[in-house]
N, C-alpha and C positions, 0 to 999 in steps of 0.2 A: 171399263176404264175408270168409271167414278167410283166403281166399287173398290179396283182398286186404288186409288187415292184414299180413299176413308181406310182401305185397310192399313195403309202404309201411316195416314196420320193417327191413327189408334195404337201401332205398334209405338211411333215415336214417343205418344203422351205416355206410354205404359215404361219405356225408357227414363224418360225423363225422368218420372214421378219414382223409378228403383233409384237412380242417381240422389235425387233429391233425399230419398230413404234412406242411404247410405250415409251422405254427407252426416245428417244429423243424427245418426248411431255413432259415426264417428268421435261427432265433437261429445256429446253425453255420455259415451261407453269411460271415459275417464274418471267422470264425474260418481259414477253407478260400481267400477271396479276401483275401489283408491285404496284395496289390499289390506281393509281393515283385520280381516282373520286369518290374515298369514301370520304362522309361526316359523320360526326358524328348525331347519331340521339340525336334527344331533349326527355330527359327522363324527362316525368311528374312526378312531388313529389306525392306521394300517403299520406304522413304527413300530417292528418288532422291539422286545425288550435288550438290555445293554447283556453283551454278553458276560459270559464270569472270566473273567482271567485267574491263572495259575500265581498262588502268593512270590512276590520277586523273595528271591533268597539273594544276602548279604553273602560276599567273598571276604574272607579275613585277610588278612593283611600279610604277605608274603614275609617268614622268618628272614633276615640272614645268620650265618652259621658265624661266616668268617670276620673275626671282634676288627682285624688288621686292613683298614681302611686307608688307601695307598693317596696321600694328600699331595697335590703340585709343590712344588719345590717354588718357594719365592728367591728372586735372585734382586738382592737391593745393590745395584748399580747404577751410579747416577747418568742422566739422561745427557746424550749428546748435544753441546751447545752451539745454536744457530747463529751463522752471521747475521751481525745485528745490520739492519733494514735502513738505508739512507734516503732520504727524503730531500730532492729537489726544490729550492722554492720558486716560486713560478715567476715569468720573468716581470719586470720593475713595468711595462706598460701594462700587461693581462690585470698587474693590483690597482693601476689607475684608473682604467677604465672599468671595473669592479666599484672602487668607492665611489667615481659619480655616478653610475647608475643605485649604488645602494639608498635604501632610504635613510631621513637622518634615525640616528640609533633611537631605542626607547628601553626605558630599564625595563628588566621582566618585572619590577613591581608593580607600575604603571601601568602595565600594559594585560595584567593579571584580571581575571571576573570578579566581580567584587560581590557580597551579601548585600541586603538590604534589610533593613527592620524587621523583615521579618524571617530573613534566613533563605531566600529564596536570592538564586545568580543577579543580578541584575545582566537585560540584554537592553542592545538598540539596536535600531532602524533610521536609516536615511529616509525623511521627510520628502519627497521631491519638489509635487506640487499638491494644489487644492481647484479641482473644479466642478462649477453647477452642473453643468450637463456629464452624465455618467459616461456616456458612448468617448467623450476625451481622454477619460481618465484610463477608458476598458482600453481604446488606443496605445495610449502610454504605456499600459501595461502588457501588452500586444509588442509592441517593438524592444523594450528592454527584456523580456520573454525570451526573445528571438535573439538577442545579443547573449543572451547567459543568465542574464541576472535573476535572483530569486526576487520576487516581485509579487506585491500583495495590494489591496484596495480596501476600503475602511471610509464607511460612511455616519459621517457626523453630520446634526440639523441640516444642514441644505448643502451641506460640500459631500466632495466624494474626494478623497487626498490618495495618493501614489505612497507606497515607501518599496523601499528596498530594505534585506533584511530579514528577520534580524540575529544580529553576531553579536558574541560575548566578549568581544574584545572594541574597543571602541578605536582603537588607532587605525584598526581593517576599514572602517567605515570613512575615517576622515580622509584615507589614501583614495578610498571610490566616490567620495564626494569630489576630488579634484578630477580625477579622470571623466568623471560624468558632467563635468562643469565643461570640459572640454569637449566631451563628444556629443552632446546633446542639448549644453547654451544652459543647464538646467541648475541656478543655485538653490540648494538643498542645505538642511539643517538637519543635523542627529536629535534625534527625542529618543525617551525611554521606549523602549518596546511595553506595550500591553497586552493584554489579551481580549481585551473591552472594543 
């Protein structure tokens, strides 16, 4: 019995000690194989060559014989004329309630993009607000987002400012500065747009 126990602890240390052998062939066999005299082998193309095709030959252009080439007949008579198209005008309350919803007029010159100094459109943006903490401003911009509006942020020294925008036409802005005055308590200024 003791015998076998030394035999059984002599197999194990002989275990161990191939394990232990292992391990650190492992980790060195990288270091000893790091493929310094590998070359690359030369891979033969197997791509047979482009076959020969047969020269295209050109078709000439078919004669005709006959000179008497038979033309449509133009017939110049003038075109039948249409009953001319009567127009209703719409009735006297549909135009009133029409101009109080319209806005007050603007000439298209006015209301036109203008150059600047240097040739470039001038745009603006609705100013909304300015605040320190950024998480108010991402808000703001978060809820008019969600209404439609195109909406951007812009950080200056210590403020983070809201705009809306921006459009080439500056009357579009003053119309969304009043509706936004109403829906949202928010008086806003137009400023030039930048890109700064």
């Amino acid at each position: 019995m003791a015998q076998d126990a030394l035999i059984q602890a002599s197999i194990r240390r002989r275990l161990l000690g191939l394990g232990a052998l292992l391990v650190i062939s492992l980790s060195i066999a990288p270091l000893i194989f790091d493929a310094a005299g590998y070359k690359e082998r030369k891979i033969v193309d197997r791509i047979p060559p482009a076959p020969t095709l047969p020269p295209v030959m050109e078709a000439a252009p078919a004669v005709v014989l006959d000179d008497t080439i038979n033309e449509p007949e133009v017939i110049n008579e003038p075109a039948p004329v249409a009953q001319p198209v009567v127009i209703k005008a719409p009735p006297v309350e549909v135009v009133e309630k029409m101009k109080q919803r319209a806005p007050e007029e603007v000439s298209q010159a006015e209301d036109m993009p203008a150059l600047d100094e240097n040739g470039i459109p001038a745009a603006w943006s609705l100013q909304l607000a300015s605040f320190k903490d950024e998480r108010n401003a991402k808000s703001l911009r978060a809820d008019l987002t969600k209404a439609g509006y195109k909406v951007y942020i812009r950080r200056a020294n210590d403020l983070v400012r809201v705009y809306i925008g921006p459009e080439m036409q500056r009357t579009r802005l003053e119309s969304l500065k009043e509706s936004i005055k109403e829906q949202y308590s928010l008086d806003g200024m137009i400023v030039r747009f930048t890109t700064q």
